[in-house]
C-alpha positions, 0 to 999 in steps of 0.5 A: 206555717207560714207558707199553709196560712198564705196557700189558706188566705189564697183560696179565701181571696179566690173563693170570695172572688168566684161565689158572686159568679157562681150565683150569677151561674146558678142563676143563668143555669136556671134561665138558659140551660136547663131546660128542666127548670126553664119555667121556674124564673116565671113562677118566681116572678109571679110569687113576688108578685102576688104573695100577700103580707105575712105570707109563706109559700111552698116551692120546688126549691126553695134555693132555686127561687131566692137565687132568682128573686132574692125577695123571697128570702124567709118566705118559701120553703121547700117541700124537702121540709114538708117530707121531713116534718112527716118522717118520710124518706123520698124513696123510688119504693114509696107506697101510697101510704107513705105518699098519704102521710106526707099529705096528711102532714101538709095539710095539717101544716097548711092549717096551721100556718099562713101559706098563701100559694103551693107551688108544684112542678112534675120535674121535681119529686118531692111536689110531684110525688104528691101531687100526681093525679090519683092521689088528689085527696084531702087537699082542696085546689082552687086556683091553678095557674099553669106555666109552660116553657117555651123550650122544646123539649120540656113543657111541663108546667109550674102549677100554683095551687090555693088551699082552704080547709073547708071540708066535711064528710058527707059519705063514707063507704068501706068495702072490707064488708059486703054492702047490704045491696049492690047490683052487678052487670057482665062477667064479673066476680066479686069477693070481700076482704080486709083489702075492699072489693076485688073485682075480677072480670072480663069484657064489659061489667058494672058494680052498681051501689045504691046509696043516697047523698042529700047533696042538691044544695051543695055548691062543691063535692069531692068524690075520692075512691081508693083503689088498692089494686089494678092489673094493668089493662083494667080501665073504666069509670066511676058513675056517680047516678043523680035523682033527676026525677026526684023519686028517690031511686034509681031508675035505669042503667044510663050513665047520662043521669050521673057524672062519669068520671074516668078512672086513671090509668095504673101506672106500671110499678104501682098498684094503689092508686087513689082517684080524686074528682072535684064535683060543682054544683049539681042539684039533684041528689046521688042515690047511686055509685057504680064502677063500670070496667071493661077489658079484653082479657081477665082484669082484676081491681080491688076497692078499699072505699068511696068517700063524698066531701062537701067543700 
């Protein structure tokens, strides 16, 4: 007995002795040799700088950043947790419905607690998966500051998102149902079903939906369009048409009266994507969307909905 407490006091003595250089490691590690997260100690730095009083904020890992600056201690916490709090598991299967409840869950969370800064690095997945471009939705950005390691071989940025709450829904349009009027250009068919629009093509087409969103007066709009279904080589844009000349109508086929936004490409093991375009200030009135596509061979796409926000 005695000998096993002796062999157990031993290996306290040794581990109290190595936890401190452990640290030291973890931290060195972080510095030097991973060059993963090389540009992790300038975002943690920046946080302890800028972080106000009362302020939490989310981060990659929340263990990372407090073994570089321990003032972080009890003022981040990791999107693990974000996760967690919505009951959704990181998978490599993870559909954009799973992706979209996450999102939801972190904006409820960000409305109800004080959080200064988000934090969002591709190099980690569970900010990455939620943050990657075609599933920019309800979430509103308005400060990003990039980072960019000096290492070779990584250069991907830390990136530090504000959030506001201020958002209203101006336009709504679901396309299970056949719009009353659309206008269609090229090669194209187009059927409707509880999955949206789905558009199958070839060469160069255009889908043209008249609508009217009063938004001359608005200083910031949020375009989202859900796209649910893509073949690989379907590329194209969103066309959102302005009334320059103030008649209340659309007057012709030339995207300079619009703003044109590209649509992303799919990536190879998704089919959903959804876009996301922030609009400043235009002043003149939308009174029409298109989806102009093209392609060297068949190409199919399916969309669920165009959404306007005021922000």
């Amino acid at each position: 007995m005695k000998d096993h407490l002796e062999i157990l006091l031993v290996l306290l003595a040794l581990a109290s002795s190595l936890l401190p250089a452990m640290w030291d490691e973890a931290v060195n590690f972080t510095y030097g040799s991973s060059y993963i997260m090389s540009n992790y100690p300038e975002a943690a730095r920046w946080l302890v700088h800028n972080l106000g009083d009362n302020e939490l904020a989310i981060v990659p890992s929340s263990v990372v950043f407090e073994a570089l600056e321990p003032e972080l201690k009890g003022r981040i916490i990791p999107f693990s947790d974000i996760w967690k709090g919505a009951g959704v598991f990181l998978a490599a299967d993870n559909t954009i419905g799973h992706i979209l409840a996450v999102r939801r869950y972190l904006a409820q969370y960000l409305r109800l607690e004080k959080i200064g800064y988000i934090l969002v690095s591709r190099n980690d997945p569970y900010s990455a998966r939620l943050f990657e471009g075609e599933i920019q939705d309800e979430l509103v950005l308005l400060k990003i500051i990039e980072f960019h390691s000096e290492s070779l071989f990584w250069n991907d940025p830390v990136t530090v998102y504000e959030f506001t709450s201020t958002r209203r829904e101006i336009f709504n349009l679901t396309l299970s149902a056949e719009p009353a009027k659309y206008h269609t250009n090229g090669n194209i068919n187009l059927s409707f079903n509880e999955s949206g629009m789905a558009i199958h093509y070839e060469g160069e087409v255009g889908v043209y939906i008249p609508i009217f969103v009063n938004s001359s007066t608005m200083e910031n709009l949020l375009l989202t369009v859900y796209l649910k279904e893509m073949s690989l080589g379907a590329k194209g844009n969103v066309v959102v048409y302005l009334d320059k000349d103030g008649d209340g109508r659309w007057g012709g086929w030339d995207v300079d009266t619009g703003v044109l936004i590209e649509i992303p490409q799919k990536p190879p093991l998704r089919n959903e994507i959804l876009l996301s375009q922030k609009i400043y200030k235009i002043s003149y009135n939308i009174i029409q969307v298109g989806i102009v596509l093209y392609g060297t061979s068949p190409e199919a796409i399916t969309v669920d909905s165009i959404i306007f926000y005021e922000i």
